[in-house]
Backbone as ProteinMPNN parsed JSONL, in Angstrom:
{"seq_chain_A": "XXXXXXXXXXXXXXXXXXXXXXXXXXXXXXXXXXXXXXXXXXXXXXXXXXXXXXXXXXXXXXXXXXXXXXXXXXXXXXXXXXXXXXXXXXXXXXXXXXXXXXXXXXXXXXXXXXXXXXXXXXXXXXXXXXXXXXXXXXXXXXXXXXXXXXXXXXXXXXXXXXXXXXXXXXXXXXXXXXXXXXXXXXXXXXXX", "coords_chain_A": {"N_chain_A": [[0.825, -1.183, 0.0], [2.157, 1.432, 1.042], [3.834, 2.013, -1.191], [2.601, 1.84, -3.632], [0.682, 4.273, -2.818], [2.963, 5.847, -2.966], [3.921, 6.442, -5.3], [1.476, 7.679, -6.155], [-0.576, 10.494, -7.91], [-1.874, 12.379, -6.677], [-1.825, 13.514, -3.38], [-2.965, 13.716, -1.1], [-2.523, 13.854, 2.098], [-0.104, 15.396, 2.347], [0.833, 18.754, 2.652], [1.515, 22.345, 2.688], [1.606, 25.092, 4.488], [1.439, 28.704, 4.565], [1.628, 32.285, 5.0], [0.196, 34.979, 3.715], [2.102, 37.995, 3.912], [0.385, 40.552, 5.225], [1.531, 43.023, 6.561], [2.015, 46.781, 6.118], [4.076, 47.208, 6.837], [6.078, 45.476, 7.329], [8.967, 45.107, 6.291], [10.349, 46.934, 7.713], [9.93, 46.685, 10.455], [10.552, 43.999, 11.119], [13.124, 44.252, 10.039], [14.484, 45.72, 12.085], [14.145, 43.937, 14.498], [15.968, 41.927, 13.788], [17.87, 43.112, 13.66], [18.213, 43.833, 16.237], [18.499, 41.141, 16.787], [21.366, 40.956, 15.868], [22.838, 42.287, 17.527], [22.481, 45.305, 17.598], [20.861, 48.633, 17.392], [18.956, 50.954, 15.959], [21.071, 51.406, 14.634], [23.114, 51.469, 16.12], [25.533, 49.712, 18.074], [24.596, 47.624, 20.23], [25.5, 48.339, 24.133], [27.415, 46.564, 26.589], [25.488, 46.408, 28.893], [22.756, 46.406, 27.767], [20.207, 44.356, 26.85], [18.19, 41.921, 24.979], [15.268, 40.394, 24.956], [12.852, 38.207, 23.821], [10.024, 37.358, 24.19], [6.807, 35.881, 24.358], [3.526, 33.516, 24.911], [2.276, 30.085, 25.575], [-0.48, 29.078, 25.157], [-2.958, 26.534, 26.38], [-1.859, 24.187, 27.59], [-2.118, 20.944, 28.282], [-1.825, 19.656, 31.407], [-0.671, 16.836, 32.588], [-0.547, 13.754, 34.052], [1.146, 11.045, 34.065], [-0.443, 7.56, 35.166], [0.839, 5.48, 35.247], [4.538, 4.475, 35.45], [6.878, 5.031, 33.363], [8.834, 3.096, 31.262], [12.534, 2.079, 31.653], [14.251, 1.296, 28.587], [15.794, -1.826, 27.446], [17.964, -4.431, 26.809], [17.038, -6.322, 24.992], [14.19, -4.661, 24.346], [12.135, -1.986, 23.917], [11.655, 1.204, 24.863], [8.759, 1.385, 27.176], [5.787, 3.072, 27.465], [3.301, 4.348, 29.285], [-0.563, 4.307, 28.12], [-1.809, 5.598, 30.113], [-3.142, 8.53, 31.702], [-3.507, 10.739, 34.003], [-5.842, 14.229, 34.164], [-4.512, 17.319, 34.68], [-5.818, 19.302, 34.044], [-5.687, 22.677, 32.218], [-3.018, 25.026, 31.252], [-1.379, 27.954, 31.061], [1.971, 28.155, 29.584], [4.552, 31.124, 30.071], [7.067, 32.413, 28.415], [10.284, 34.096, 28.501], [12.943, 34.634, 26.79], [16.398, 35.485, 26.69], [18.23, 36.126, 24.471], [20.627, 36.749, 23.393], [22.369, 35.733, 25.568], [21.261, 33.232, 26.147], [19.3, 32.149, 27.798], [16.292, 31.382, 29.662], [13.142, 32.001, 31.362], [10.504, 31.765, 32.431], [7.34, 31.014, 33.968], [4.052, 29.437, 34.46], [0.81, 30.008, 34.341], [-3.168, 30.663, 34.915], [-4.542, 31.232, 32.882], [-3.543, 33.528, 30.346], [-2.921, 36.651, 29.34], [-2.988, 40.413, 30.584], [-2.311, 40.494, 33.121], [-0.867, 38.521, 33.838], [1.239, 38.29, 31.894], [2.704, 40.498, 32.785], [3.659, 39.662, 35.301], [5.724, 37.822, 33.946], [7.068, 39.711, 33.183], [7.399, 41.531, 35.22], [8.99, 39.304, 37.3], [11.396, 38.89, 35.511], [12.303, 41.406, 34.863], [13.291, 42.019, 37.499], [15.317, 41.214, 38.587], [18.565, 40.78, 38.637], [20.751, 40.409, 35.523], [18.858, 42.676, 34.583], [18.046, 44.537, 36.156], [19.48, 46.605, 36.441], [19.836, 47.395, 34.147], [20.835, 49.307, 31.393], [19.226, 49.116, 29.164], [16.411, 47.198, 28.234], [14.642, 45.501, 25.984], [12.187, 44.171, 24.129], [11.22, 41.637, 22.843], [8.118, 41.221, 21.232], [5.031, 39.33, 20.524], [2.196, 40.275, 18.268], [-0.228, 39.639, 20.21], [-2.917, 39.906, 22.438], [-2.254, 40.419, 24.913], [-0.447, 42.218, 24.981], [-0.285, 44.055, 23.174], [-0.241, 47.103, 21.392], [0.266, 50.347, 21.722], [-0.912, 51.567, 24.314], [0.195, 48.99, 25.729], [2.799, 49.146, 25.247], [3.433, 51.793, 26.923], [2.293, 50.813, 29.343], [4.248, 48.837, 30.232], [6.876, 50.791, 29.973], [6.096, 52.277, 32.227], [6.402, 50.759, 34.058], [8.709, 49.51, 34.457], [11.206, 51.79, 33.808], [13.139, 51.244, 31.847], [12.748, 49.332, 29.918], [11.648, 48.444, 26.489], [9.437, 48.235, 24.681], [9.044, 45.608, 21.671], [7.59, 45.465, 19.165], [6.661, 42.479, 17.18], [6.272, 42.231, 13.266], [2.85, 42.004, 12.382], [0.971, 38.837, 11.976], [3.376, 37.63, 12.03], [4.633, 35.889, 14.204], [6.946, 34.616, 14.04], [9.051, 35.644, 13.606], [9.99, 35.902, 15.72], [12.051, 34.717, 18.503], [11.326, 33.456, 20.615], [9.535, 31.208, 19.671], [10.671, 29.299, 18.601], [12.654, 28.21, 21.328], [10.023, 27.135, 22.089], [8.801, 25.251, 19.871], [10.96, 23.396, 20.105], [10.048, 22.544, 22.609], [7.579, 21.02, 22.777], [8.04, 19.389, 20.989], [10.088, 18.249, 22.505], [8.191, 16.902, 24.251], [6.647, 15.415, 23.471], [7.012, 12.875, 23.392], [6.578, 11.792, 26.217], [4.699, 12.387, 26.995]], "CA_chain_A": [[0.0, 0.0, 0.0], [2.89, 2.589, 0.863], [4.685, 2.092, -2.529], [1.334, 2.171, -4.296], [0.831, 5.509, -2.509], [4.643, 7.091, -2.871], [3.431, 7.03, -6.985], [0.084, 8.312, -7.066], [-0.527, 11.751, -8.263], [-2.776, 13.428, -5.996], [-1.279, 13.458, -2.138], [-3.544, 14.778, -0.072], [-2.011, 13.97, 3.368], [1.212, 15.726, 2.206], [0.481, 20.06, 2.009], [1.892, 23.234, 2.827], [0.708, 26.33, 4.654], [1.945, 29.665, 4.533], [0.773, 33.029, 5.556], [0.508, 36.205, 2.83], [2.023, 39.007, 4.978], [0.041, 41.597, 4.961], [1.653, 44.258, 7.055], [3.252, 47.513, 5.416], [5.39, 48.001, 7.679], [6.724, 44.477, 7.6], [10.266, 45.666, 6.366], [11.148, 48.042, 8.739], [9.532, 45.956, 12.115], [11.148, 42.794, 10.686], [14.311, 44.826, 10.392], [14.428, 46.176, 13.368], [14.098, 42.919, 15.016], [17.033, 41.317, 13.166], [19.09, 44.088, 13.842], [18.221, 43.415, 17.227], [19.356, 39.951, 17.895], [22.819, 40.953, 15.644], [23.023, 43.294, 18.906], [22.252, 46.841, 17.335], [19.445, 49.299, 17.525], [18.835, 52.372, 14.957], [22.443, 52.105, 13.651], [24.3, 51.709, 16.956], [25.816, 48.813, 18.634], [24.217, 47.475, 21.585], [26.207, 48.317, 24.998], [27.172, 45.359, 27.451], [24.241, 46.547, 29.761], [21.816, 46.008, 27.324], [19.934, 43.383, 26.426], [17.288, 41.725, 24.369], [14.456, 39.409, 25.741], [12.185, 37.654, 23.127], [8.75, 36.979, 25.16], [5.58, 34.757, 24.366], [2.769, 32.544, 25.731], [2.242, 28.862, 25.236], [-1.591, 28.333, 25.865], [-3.403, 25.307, 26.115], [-1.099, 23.31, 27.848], [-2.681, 20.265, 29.281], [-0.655, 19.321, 31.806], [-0.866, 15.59, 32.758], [0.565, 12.77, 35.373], [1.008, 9.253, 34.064], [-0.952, 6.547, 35.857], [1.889, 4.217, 35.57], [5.726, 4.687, 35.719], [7.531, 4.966, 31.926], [9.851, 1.691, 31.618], [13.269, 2.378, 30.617], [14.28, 0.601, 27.389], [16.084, -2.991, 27.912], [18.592, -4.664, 26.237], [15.977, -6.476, 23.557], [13.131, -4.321, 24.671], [11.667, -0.816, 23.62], [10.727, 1.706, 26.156], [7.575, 1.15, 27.527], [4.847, 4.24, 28.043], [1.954, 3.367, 29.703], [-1.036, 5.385, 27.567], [-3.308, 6.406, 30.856], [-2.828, 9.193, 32.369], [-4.967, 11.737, 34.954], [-5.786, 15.231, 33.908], [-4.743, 18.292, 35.936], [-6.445, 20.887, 33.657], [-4.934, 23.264, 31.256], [-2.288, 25.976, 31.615], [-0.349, 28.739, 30.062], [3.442, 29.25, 29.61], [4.777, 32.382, 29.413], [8.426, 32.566, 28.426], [10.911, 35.235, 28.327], [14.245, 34.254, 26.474], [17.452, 36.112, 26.597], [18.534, 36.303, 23.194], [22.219, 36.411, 23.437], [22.458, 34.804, 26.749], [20.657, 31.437, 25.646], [18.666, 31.993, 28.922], [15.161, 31.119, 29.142], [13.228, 32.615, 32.552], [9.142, 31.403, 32.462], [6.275, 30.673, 34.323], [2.557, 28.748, 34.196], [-0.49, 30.665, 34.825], [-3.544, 29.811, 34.873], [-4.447, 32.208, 31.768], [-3.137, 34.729, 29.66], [-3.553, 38.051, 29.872], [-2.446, 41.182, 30.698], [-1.592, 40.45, 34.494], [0.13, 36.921, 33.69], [2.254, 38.938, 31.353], [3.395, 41.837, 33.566], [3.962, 39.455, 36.059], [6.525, 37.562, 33.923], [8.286, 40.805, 32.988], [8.577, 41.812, 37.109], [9.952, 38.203, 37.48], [12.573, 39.103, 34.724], [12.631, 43.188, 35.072], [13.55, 42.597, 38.814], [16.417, 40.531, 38.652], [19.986, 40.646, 37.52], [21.57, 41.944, 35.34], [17.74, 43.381, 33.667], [16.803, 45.302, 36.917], [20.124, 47.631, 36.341], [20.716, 47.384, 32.357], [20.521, 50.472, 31.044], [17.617, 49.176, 28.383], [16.061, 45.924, 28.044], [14.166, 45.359, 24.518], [11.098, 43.111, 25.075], [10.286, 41.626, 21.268], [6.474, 40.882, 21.446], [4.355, 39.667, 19.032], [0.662, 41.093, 18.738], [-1.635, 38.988, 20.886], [-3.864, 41.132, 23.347], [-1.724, 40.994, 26.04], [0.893, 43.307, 24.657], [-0.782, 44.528, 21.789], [-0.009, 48.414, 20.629], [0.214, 51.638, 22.147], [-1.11, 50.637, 25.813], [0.743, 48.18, 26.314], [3.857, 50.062, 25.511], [3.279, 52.521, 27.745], [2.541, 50.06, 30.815], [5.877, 48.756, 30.072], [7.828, 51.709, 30.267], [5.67, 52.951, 33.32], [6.783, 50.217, 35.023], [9.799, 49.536, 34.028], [11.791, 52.895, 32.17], [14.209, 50.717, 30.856], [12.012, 48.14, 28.92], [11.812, 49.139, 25.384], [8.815, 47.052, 23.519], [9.867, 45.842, 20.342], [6.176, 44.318, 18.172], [6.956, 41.739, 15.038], [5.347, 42.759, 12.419], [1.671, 41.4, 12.092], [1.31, 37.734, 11.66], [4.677, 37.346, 11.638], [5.593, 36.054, 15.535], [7.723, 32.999, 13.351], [10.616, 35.858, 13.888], [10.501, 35.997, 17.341], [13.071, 33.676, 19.316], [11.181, 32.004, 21.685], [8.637, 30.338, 19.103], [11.636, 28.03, 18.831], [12.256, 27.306, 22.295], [8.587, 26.31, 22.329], [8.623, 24.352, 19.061], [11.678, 22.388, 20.557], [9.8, 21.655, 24.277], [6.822, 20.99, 22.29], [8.729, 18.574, 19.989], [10.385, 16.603, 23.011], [6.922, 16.866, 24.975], [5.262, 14.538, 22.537], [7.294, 11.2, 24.082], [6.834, 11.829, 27.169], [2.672, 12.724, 27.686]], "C_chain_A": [[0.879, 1.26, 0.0], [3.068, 2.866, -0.411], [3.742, 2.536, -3.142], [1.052, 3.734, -4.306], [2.271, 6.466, -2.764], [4.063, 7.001, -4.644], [2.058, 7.47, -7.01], [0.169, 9.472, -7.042], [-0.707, 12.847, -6.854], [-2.169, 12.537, -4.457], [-2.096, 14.155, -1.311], [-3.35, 14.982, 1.544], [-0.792, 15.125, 3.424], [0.199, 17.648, 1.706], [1.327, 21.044, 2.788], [1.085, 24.426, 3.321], [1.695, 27.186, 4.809], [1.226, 30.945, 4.73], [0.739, 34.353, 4.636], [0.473, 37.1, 4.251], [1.681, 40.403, 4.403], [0.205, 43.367, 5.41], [2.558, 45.186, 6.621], [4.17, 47.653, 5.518], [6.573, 46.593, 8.373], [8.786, 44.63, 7.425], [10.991, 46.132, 7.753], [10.936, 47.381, 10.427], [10.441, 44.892, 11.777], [12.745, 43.347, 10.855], [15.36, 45.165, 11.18], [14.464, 44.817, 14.282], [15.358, 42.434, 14.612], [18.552, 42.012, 13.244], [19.227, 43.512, 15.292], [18.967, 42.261, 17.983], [20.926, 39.663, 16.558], [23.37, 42.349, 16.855], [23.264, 44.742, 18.421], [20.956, 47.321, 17.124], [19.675, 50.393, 16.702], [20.315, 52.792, 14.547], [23.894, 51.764, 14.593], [24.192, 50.429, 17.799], [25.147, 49.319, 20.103], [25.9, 47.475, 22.883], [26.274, 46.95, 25.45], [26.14, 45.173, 28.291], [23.042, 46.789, 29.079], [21.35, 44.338, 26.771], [18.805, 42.982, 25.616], [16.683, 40.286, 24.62], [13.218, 39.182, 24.982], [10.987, 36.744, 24.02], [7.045, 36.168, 24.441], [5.089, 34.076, 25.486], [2.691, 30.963, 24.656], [0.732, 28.441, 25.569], [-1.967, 26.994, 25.785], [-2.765, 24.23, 26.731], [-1.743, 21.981, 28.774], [-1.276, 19.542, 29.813], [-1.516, 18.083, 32.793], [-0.361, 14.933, 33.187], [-0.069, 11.47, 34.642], [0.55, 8.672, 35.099], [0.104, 5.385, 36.241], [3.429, 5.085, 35.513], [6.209, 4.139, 34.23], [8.574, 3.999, 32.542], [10.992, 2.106, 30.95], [13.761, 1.388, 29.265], [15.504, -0.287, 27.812], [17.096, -3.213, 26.844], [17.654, -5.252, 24.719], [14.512, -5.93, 23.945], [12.731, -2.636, 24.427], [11.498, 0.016, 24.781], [9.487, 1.74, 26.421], [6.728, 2.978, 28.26], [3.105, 3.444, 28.141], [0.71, 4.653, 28.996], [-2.004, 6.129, 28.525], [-2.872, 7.321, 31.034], [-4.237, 10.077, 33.642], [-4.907, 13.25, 34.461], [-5.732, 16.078, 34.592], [-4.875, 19.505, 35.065], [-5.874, 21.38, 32.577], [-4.276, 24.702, 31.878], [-1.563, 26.649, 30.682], [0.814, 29.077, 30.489], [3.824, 29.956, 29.109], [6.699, 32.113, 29.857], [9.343, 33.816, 27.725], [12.203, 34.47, 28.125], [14.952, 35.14, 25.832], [17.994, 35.747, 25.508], [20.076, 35.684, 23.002], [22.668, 35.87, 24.812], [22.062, 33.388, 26.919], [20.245, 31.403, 27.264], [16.87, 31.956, 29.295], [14.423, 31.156, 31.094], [11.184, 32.156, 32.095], [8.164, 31.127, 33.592], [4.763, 29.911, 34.071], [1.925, 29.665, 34.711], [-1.67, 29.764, 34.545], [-4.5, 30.188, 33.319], [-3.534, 33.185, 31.279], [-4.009, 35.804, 29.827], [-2.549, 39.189, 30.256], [-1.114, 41.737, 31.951], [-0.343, 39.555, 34.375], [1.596, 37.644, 33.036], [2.975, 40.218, 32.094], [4.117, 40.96, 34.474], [5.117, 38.588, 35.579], [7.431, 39.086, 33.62], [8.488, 41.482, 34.556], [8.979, 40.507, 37.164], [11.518, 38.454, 36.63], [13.033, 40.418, 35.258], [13.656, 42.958, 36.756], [14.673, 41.87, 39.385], [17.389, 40.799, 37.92], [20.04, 40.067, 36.29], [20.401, 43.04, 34.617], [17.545, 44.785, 33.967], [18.168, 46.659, 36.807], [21.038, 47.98, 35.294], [20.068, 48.652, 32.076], [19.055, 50.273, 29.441], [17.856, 47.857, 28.173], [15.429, 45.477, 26.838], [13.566, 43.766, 24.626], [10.488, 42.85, 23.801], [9.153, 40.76, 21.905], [5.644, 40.472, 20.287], [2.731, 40.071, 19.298], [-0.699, 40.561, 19.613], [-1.891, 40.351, 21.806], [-3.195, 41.177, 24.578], [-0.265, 41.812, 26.395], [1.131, 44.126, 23.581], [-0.919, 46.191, 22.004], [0.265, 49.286, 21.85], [0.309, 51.611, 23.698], [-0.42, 50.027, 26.557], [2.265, 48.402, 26.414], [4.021, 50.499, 27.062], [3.244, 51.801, 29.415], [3.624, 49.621, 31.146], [6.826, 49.641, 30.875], [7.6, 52.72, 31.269], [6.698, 51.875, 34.344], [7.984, 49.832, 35.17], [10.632, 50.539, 32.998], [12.838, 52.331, 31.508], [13.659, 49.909, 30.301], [11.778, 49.565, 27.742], [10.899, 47.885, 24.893], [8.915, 47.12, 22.143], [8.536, 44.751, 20.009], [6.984, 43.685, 17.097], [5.964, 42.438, 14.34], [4.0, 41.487, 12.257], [1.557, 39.988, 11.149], [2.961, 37.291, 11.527], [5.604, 37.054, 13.13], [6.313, 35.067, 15.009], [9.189, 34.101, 13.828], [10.388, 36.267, 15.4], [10.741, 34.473, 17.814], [12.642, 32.641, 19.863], [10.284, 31.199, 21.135], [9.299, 29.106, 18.57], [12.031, 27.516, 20.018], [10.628, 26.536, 22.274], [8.425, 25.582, 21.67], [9.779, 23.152, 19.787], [10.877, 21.638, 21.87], [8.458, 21.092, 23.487], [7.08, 19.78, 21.577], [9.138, 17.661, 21.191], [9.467, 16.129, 24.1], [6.499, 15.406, 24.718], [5.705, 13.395, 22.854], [7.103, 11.374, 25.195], [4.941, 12.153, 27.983], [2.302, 11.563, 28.062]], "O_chain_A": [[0.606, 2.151, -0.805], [2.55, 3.879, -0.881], [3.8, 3.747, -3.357], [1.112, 4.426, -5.322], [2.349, 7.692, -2.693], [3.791, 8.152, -4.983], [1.551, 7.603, -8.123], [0.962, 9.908, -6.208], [0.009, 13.687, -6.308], [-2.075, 11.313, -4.372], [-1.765, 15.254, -0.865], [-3.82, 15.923, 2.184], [-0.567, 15.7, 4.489], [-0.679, 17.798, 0.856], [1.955, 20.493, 3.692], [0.058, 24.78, 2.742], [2.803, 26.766, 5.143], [0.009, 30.787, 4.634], [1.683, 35.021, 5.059], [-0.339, 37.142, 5.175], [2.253, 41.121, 3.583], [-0.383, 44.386, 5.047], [3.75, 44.88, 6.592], [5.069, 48.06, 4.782], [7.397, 46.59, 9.288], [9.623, 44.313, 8.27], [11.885, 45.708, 8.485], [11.696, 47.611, 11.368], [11.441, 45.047, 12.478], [13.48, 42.883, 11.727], [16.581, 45.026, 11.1], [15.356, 45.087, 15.086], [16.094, 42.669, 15.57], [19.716, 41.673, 13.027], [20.193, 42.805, 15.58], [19.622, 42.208, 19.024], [21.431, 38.558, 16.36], [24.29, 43.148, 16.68], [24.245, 45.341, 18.86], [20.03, 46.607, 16.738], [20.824, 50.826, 16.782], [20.736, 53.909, 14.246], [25.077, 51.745, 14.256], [23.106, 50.024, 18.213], [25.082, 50.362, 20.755], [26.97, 46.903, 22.674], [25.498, 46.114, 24.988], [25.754, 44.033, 28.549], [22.18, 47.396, 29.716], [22.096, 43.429, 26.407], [18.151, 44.01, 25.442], [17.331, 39.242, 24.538], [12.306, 39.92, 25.357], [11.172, 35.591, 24.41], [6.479, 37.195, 24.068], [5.631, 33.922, 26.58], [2.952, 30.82, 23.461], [0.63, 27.435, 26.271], [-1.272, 26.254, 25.089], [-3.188, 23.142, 26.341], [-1.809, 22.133, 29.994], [-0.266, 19.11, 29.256], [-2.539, 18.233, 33.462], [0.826, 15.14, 32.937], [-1.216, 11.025, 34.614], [0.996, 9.099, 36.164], [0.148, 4.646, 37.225], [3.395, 6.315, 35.536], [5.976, 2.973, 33.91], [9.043, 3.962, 33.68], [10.853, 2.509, 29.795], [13.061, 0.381, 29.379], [16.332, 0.293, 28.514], [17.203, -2.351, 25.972], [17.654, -4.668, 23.635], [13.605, -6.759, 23.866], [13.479, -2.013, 25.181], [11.152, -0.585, 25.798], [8.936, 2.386, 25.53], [7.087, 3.698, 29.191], [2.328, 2.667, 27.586], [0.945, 5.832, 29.26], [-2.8, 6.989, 28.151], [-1.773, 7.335, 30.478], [-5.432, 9.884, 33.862], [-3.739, 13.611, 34.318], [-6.663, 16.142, 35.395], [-4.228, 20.537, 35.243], [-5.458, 20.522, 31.799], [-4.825, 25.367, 32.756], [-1.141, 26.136, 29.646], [1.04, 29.902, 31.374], [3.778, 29.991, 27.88], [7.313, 31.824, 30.884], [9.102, 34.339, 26.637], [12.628, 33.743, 29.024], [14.611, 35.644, 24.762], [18.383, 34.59, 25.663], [20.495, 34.592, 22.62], [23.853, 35.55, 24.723], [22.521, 32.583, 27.729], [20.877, 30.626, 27.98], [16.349, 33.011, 28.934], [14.997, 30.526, 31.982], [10.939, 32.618, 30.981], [8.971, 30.97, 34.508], [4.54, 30.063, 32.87], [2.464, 30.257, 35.647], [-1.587, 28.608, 34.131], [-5.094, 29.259, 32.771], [-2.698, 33.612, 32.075], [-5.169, 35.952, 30.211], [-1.346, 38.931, 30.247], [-0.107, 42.443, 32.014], [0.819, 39.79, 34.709], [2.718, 37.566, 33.535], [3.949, 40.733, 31.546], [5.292, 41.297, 34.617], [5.846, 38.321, 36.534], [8.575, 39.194, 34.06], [9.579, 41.872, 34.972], [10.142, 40.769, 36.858], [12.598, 38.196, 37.161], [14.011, 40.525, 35.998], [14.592, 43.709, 37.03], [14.931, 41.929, 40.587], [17.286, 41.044, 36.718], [19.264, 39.141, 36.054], [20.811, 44.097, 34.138], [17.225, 45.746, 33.267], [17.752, 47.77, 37.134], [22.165, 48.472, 35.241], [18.948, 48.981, 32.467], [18.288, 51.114, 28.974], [18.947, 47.319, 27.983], [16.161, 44.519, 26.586], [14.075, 42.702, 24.977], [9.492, 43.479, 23.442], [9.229, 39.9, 22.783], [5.556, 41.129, 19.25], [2.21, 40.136, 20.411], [-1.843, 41.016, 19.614], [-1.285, 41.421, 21.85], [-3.58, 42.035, 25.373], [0.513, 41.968, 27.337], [2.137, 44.686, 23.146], [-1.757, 46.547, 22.832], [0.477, 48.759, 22.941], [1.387, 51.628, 24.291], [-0.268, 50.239, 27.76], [2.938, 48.0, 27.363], [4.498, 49.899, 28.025], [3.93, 52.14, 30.379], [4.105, 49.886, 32.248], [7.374, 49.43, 31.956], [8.311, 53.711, 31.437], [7.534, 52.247, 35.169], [8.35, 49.842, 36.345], [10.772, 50.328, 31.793], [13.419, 52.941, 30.611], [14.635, 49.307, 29.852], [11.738, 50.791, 27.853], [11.374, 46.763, 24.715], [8.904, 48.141, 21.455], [8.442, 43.596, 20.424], [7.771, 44.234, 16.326], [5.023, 43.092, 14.789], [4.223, 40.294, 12.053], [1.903, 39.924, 9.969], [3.377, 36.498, 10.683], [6.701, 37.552, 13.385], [6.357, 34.238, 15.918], [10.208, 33.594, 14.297], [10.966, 37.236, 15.892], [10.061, 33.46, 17.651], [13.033, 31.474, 19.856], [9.967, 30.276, 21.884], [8.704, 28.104, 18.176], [11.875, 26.297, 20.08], [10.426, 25.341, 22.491], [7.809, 24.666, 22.214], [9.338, 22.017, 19.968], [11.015, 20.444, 22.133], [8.402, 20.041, 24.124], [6.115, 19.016, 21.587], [8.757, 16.491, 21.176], [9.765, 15.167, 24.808], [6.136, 14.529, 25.502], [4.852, 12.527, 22.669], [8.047, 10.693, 25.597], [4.399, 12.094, 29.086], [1.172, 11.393, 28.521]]}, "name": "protein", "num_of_chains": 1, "seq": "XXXXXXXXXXXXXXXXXXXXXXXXXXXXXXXXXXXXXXXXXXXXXXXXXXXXXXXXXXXXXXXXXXXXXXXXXXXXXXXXXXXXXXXXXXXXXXXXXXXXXXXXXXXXXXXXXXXXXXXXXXXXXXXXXXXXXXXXXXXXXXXXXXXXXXXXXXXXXXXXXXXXXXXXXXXXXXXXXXXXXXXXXXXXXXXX"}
């Protein structure tokens, strides 16, 4: 049946998605970002007391306890996963990763939101070396809990050294930590 299938025309398990970007201002945000994690801002090298902190959520997370105890794998024997488990609900991680530091600083909530998200940037903001870098640069991409103008501004109330840096619309694929998450996400899937 495979073989049969690797020659027929029409594949319909096998497709591609992609996203037309529609934002004008994709250049110059995109830009700006990329400049960013080659450690410069509007032309000028980043200092040592700056930094750049690539932030997201992870919703949906059901988070789950095996019923049994995973077997480790034997000399002629596979590893064994037992498929029950018990459900303890769903949760969101929010992760903040240090760019050029390969440092990765998160939390669970129990939603997203505006609070969940402030409250990872005082977990980060208020610790070394963030809480006395002369600017921090907080790439975001547009969900509602850090979305435009507003959310700026709460930022840099609360922190005057955070500097929010948006992707350009549809486009959080260039922000950093949507690869940590595709990787924990990726070695998740043996282990549920």
């Amino acid at each position: 049946m495979r073989r049969w299938l690797k020659h027929d025309a029409i594949k319909p398990w096998q497709y591609r998605s992609w996203i037309f970007i529609r934002d004008p201002d994709f250049r110059t945000k995109g830009a700006r970002i990329m400049d960013l994690y080659a450690r410069t801002f509007e032309g000028v090298s980043l200092g040592e007391d700056e930094y750049v902190v690539s932030s997201d959520e992870k919703t949906s997370i059901q988070a789950r306890c095996r019923c049994h105890p995973t077997l480790a794998p034997g000399q002629a024997r596979a590893m064994r996963v037992n498929h029950e488990y018990r459900r303890g609900g769903a949760l969101a991680y929010l992760a903040a990763y240090d760019v050029h530091r390969a440092h990765v600083m998160g939390r669970c909530e129990p939603t997203t939101g505006i609070d969940p998200f402030m409250k990872l940037v005082t977990q980060v903001m208020t610790q070394e070396p963030y809480a006395s870098a002369r600017r921090v640069f907080w790439i975001v991409d547009n969900g509602s809990s850090h979305r435009g103008k507003k959310a700026i501004d709460r930022l840099t109330k609360a922190f005057p050294n955070a500097v929010m840096i948006h992707t350009p619309v549809h486009a959080s694929w260039v922000n950093q930590v949507e690869i940590f998450f595709s990787v924990v996400q990726r070695q998740s899937r043996g282990t549920q």
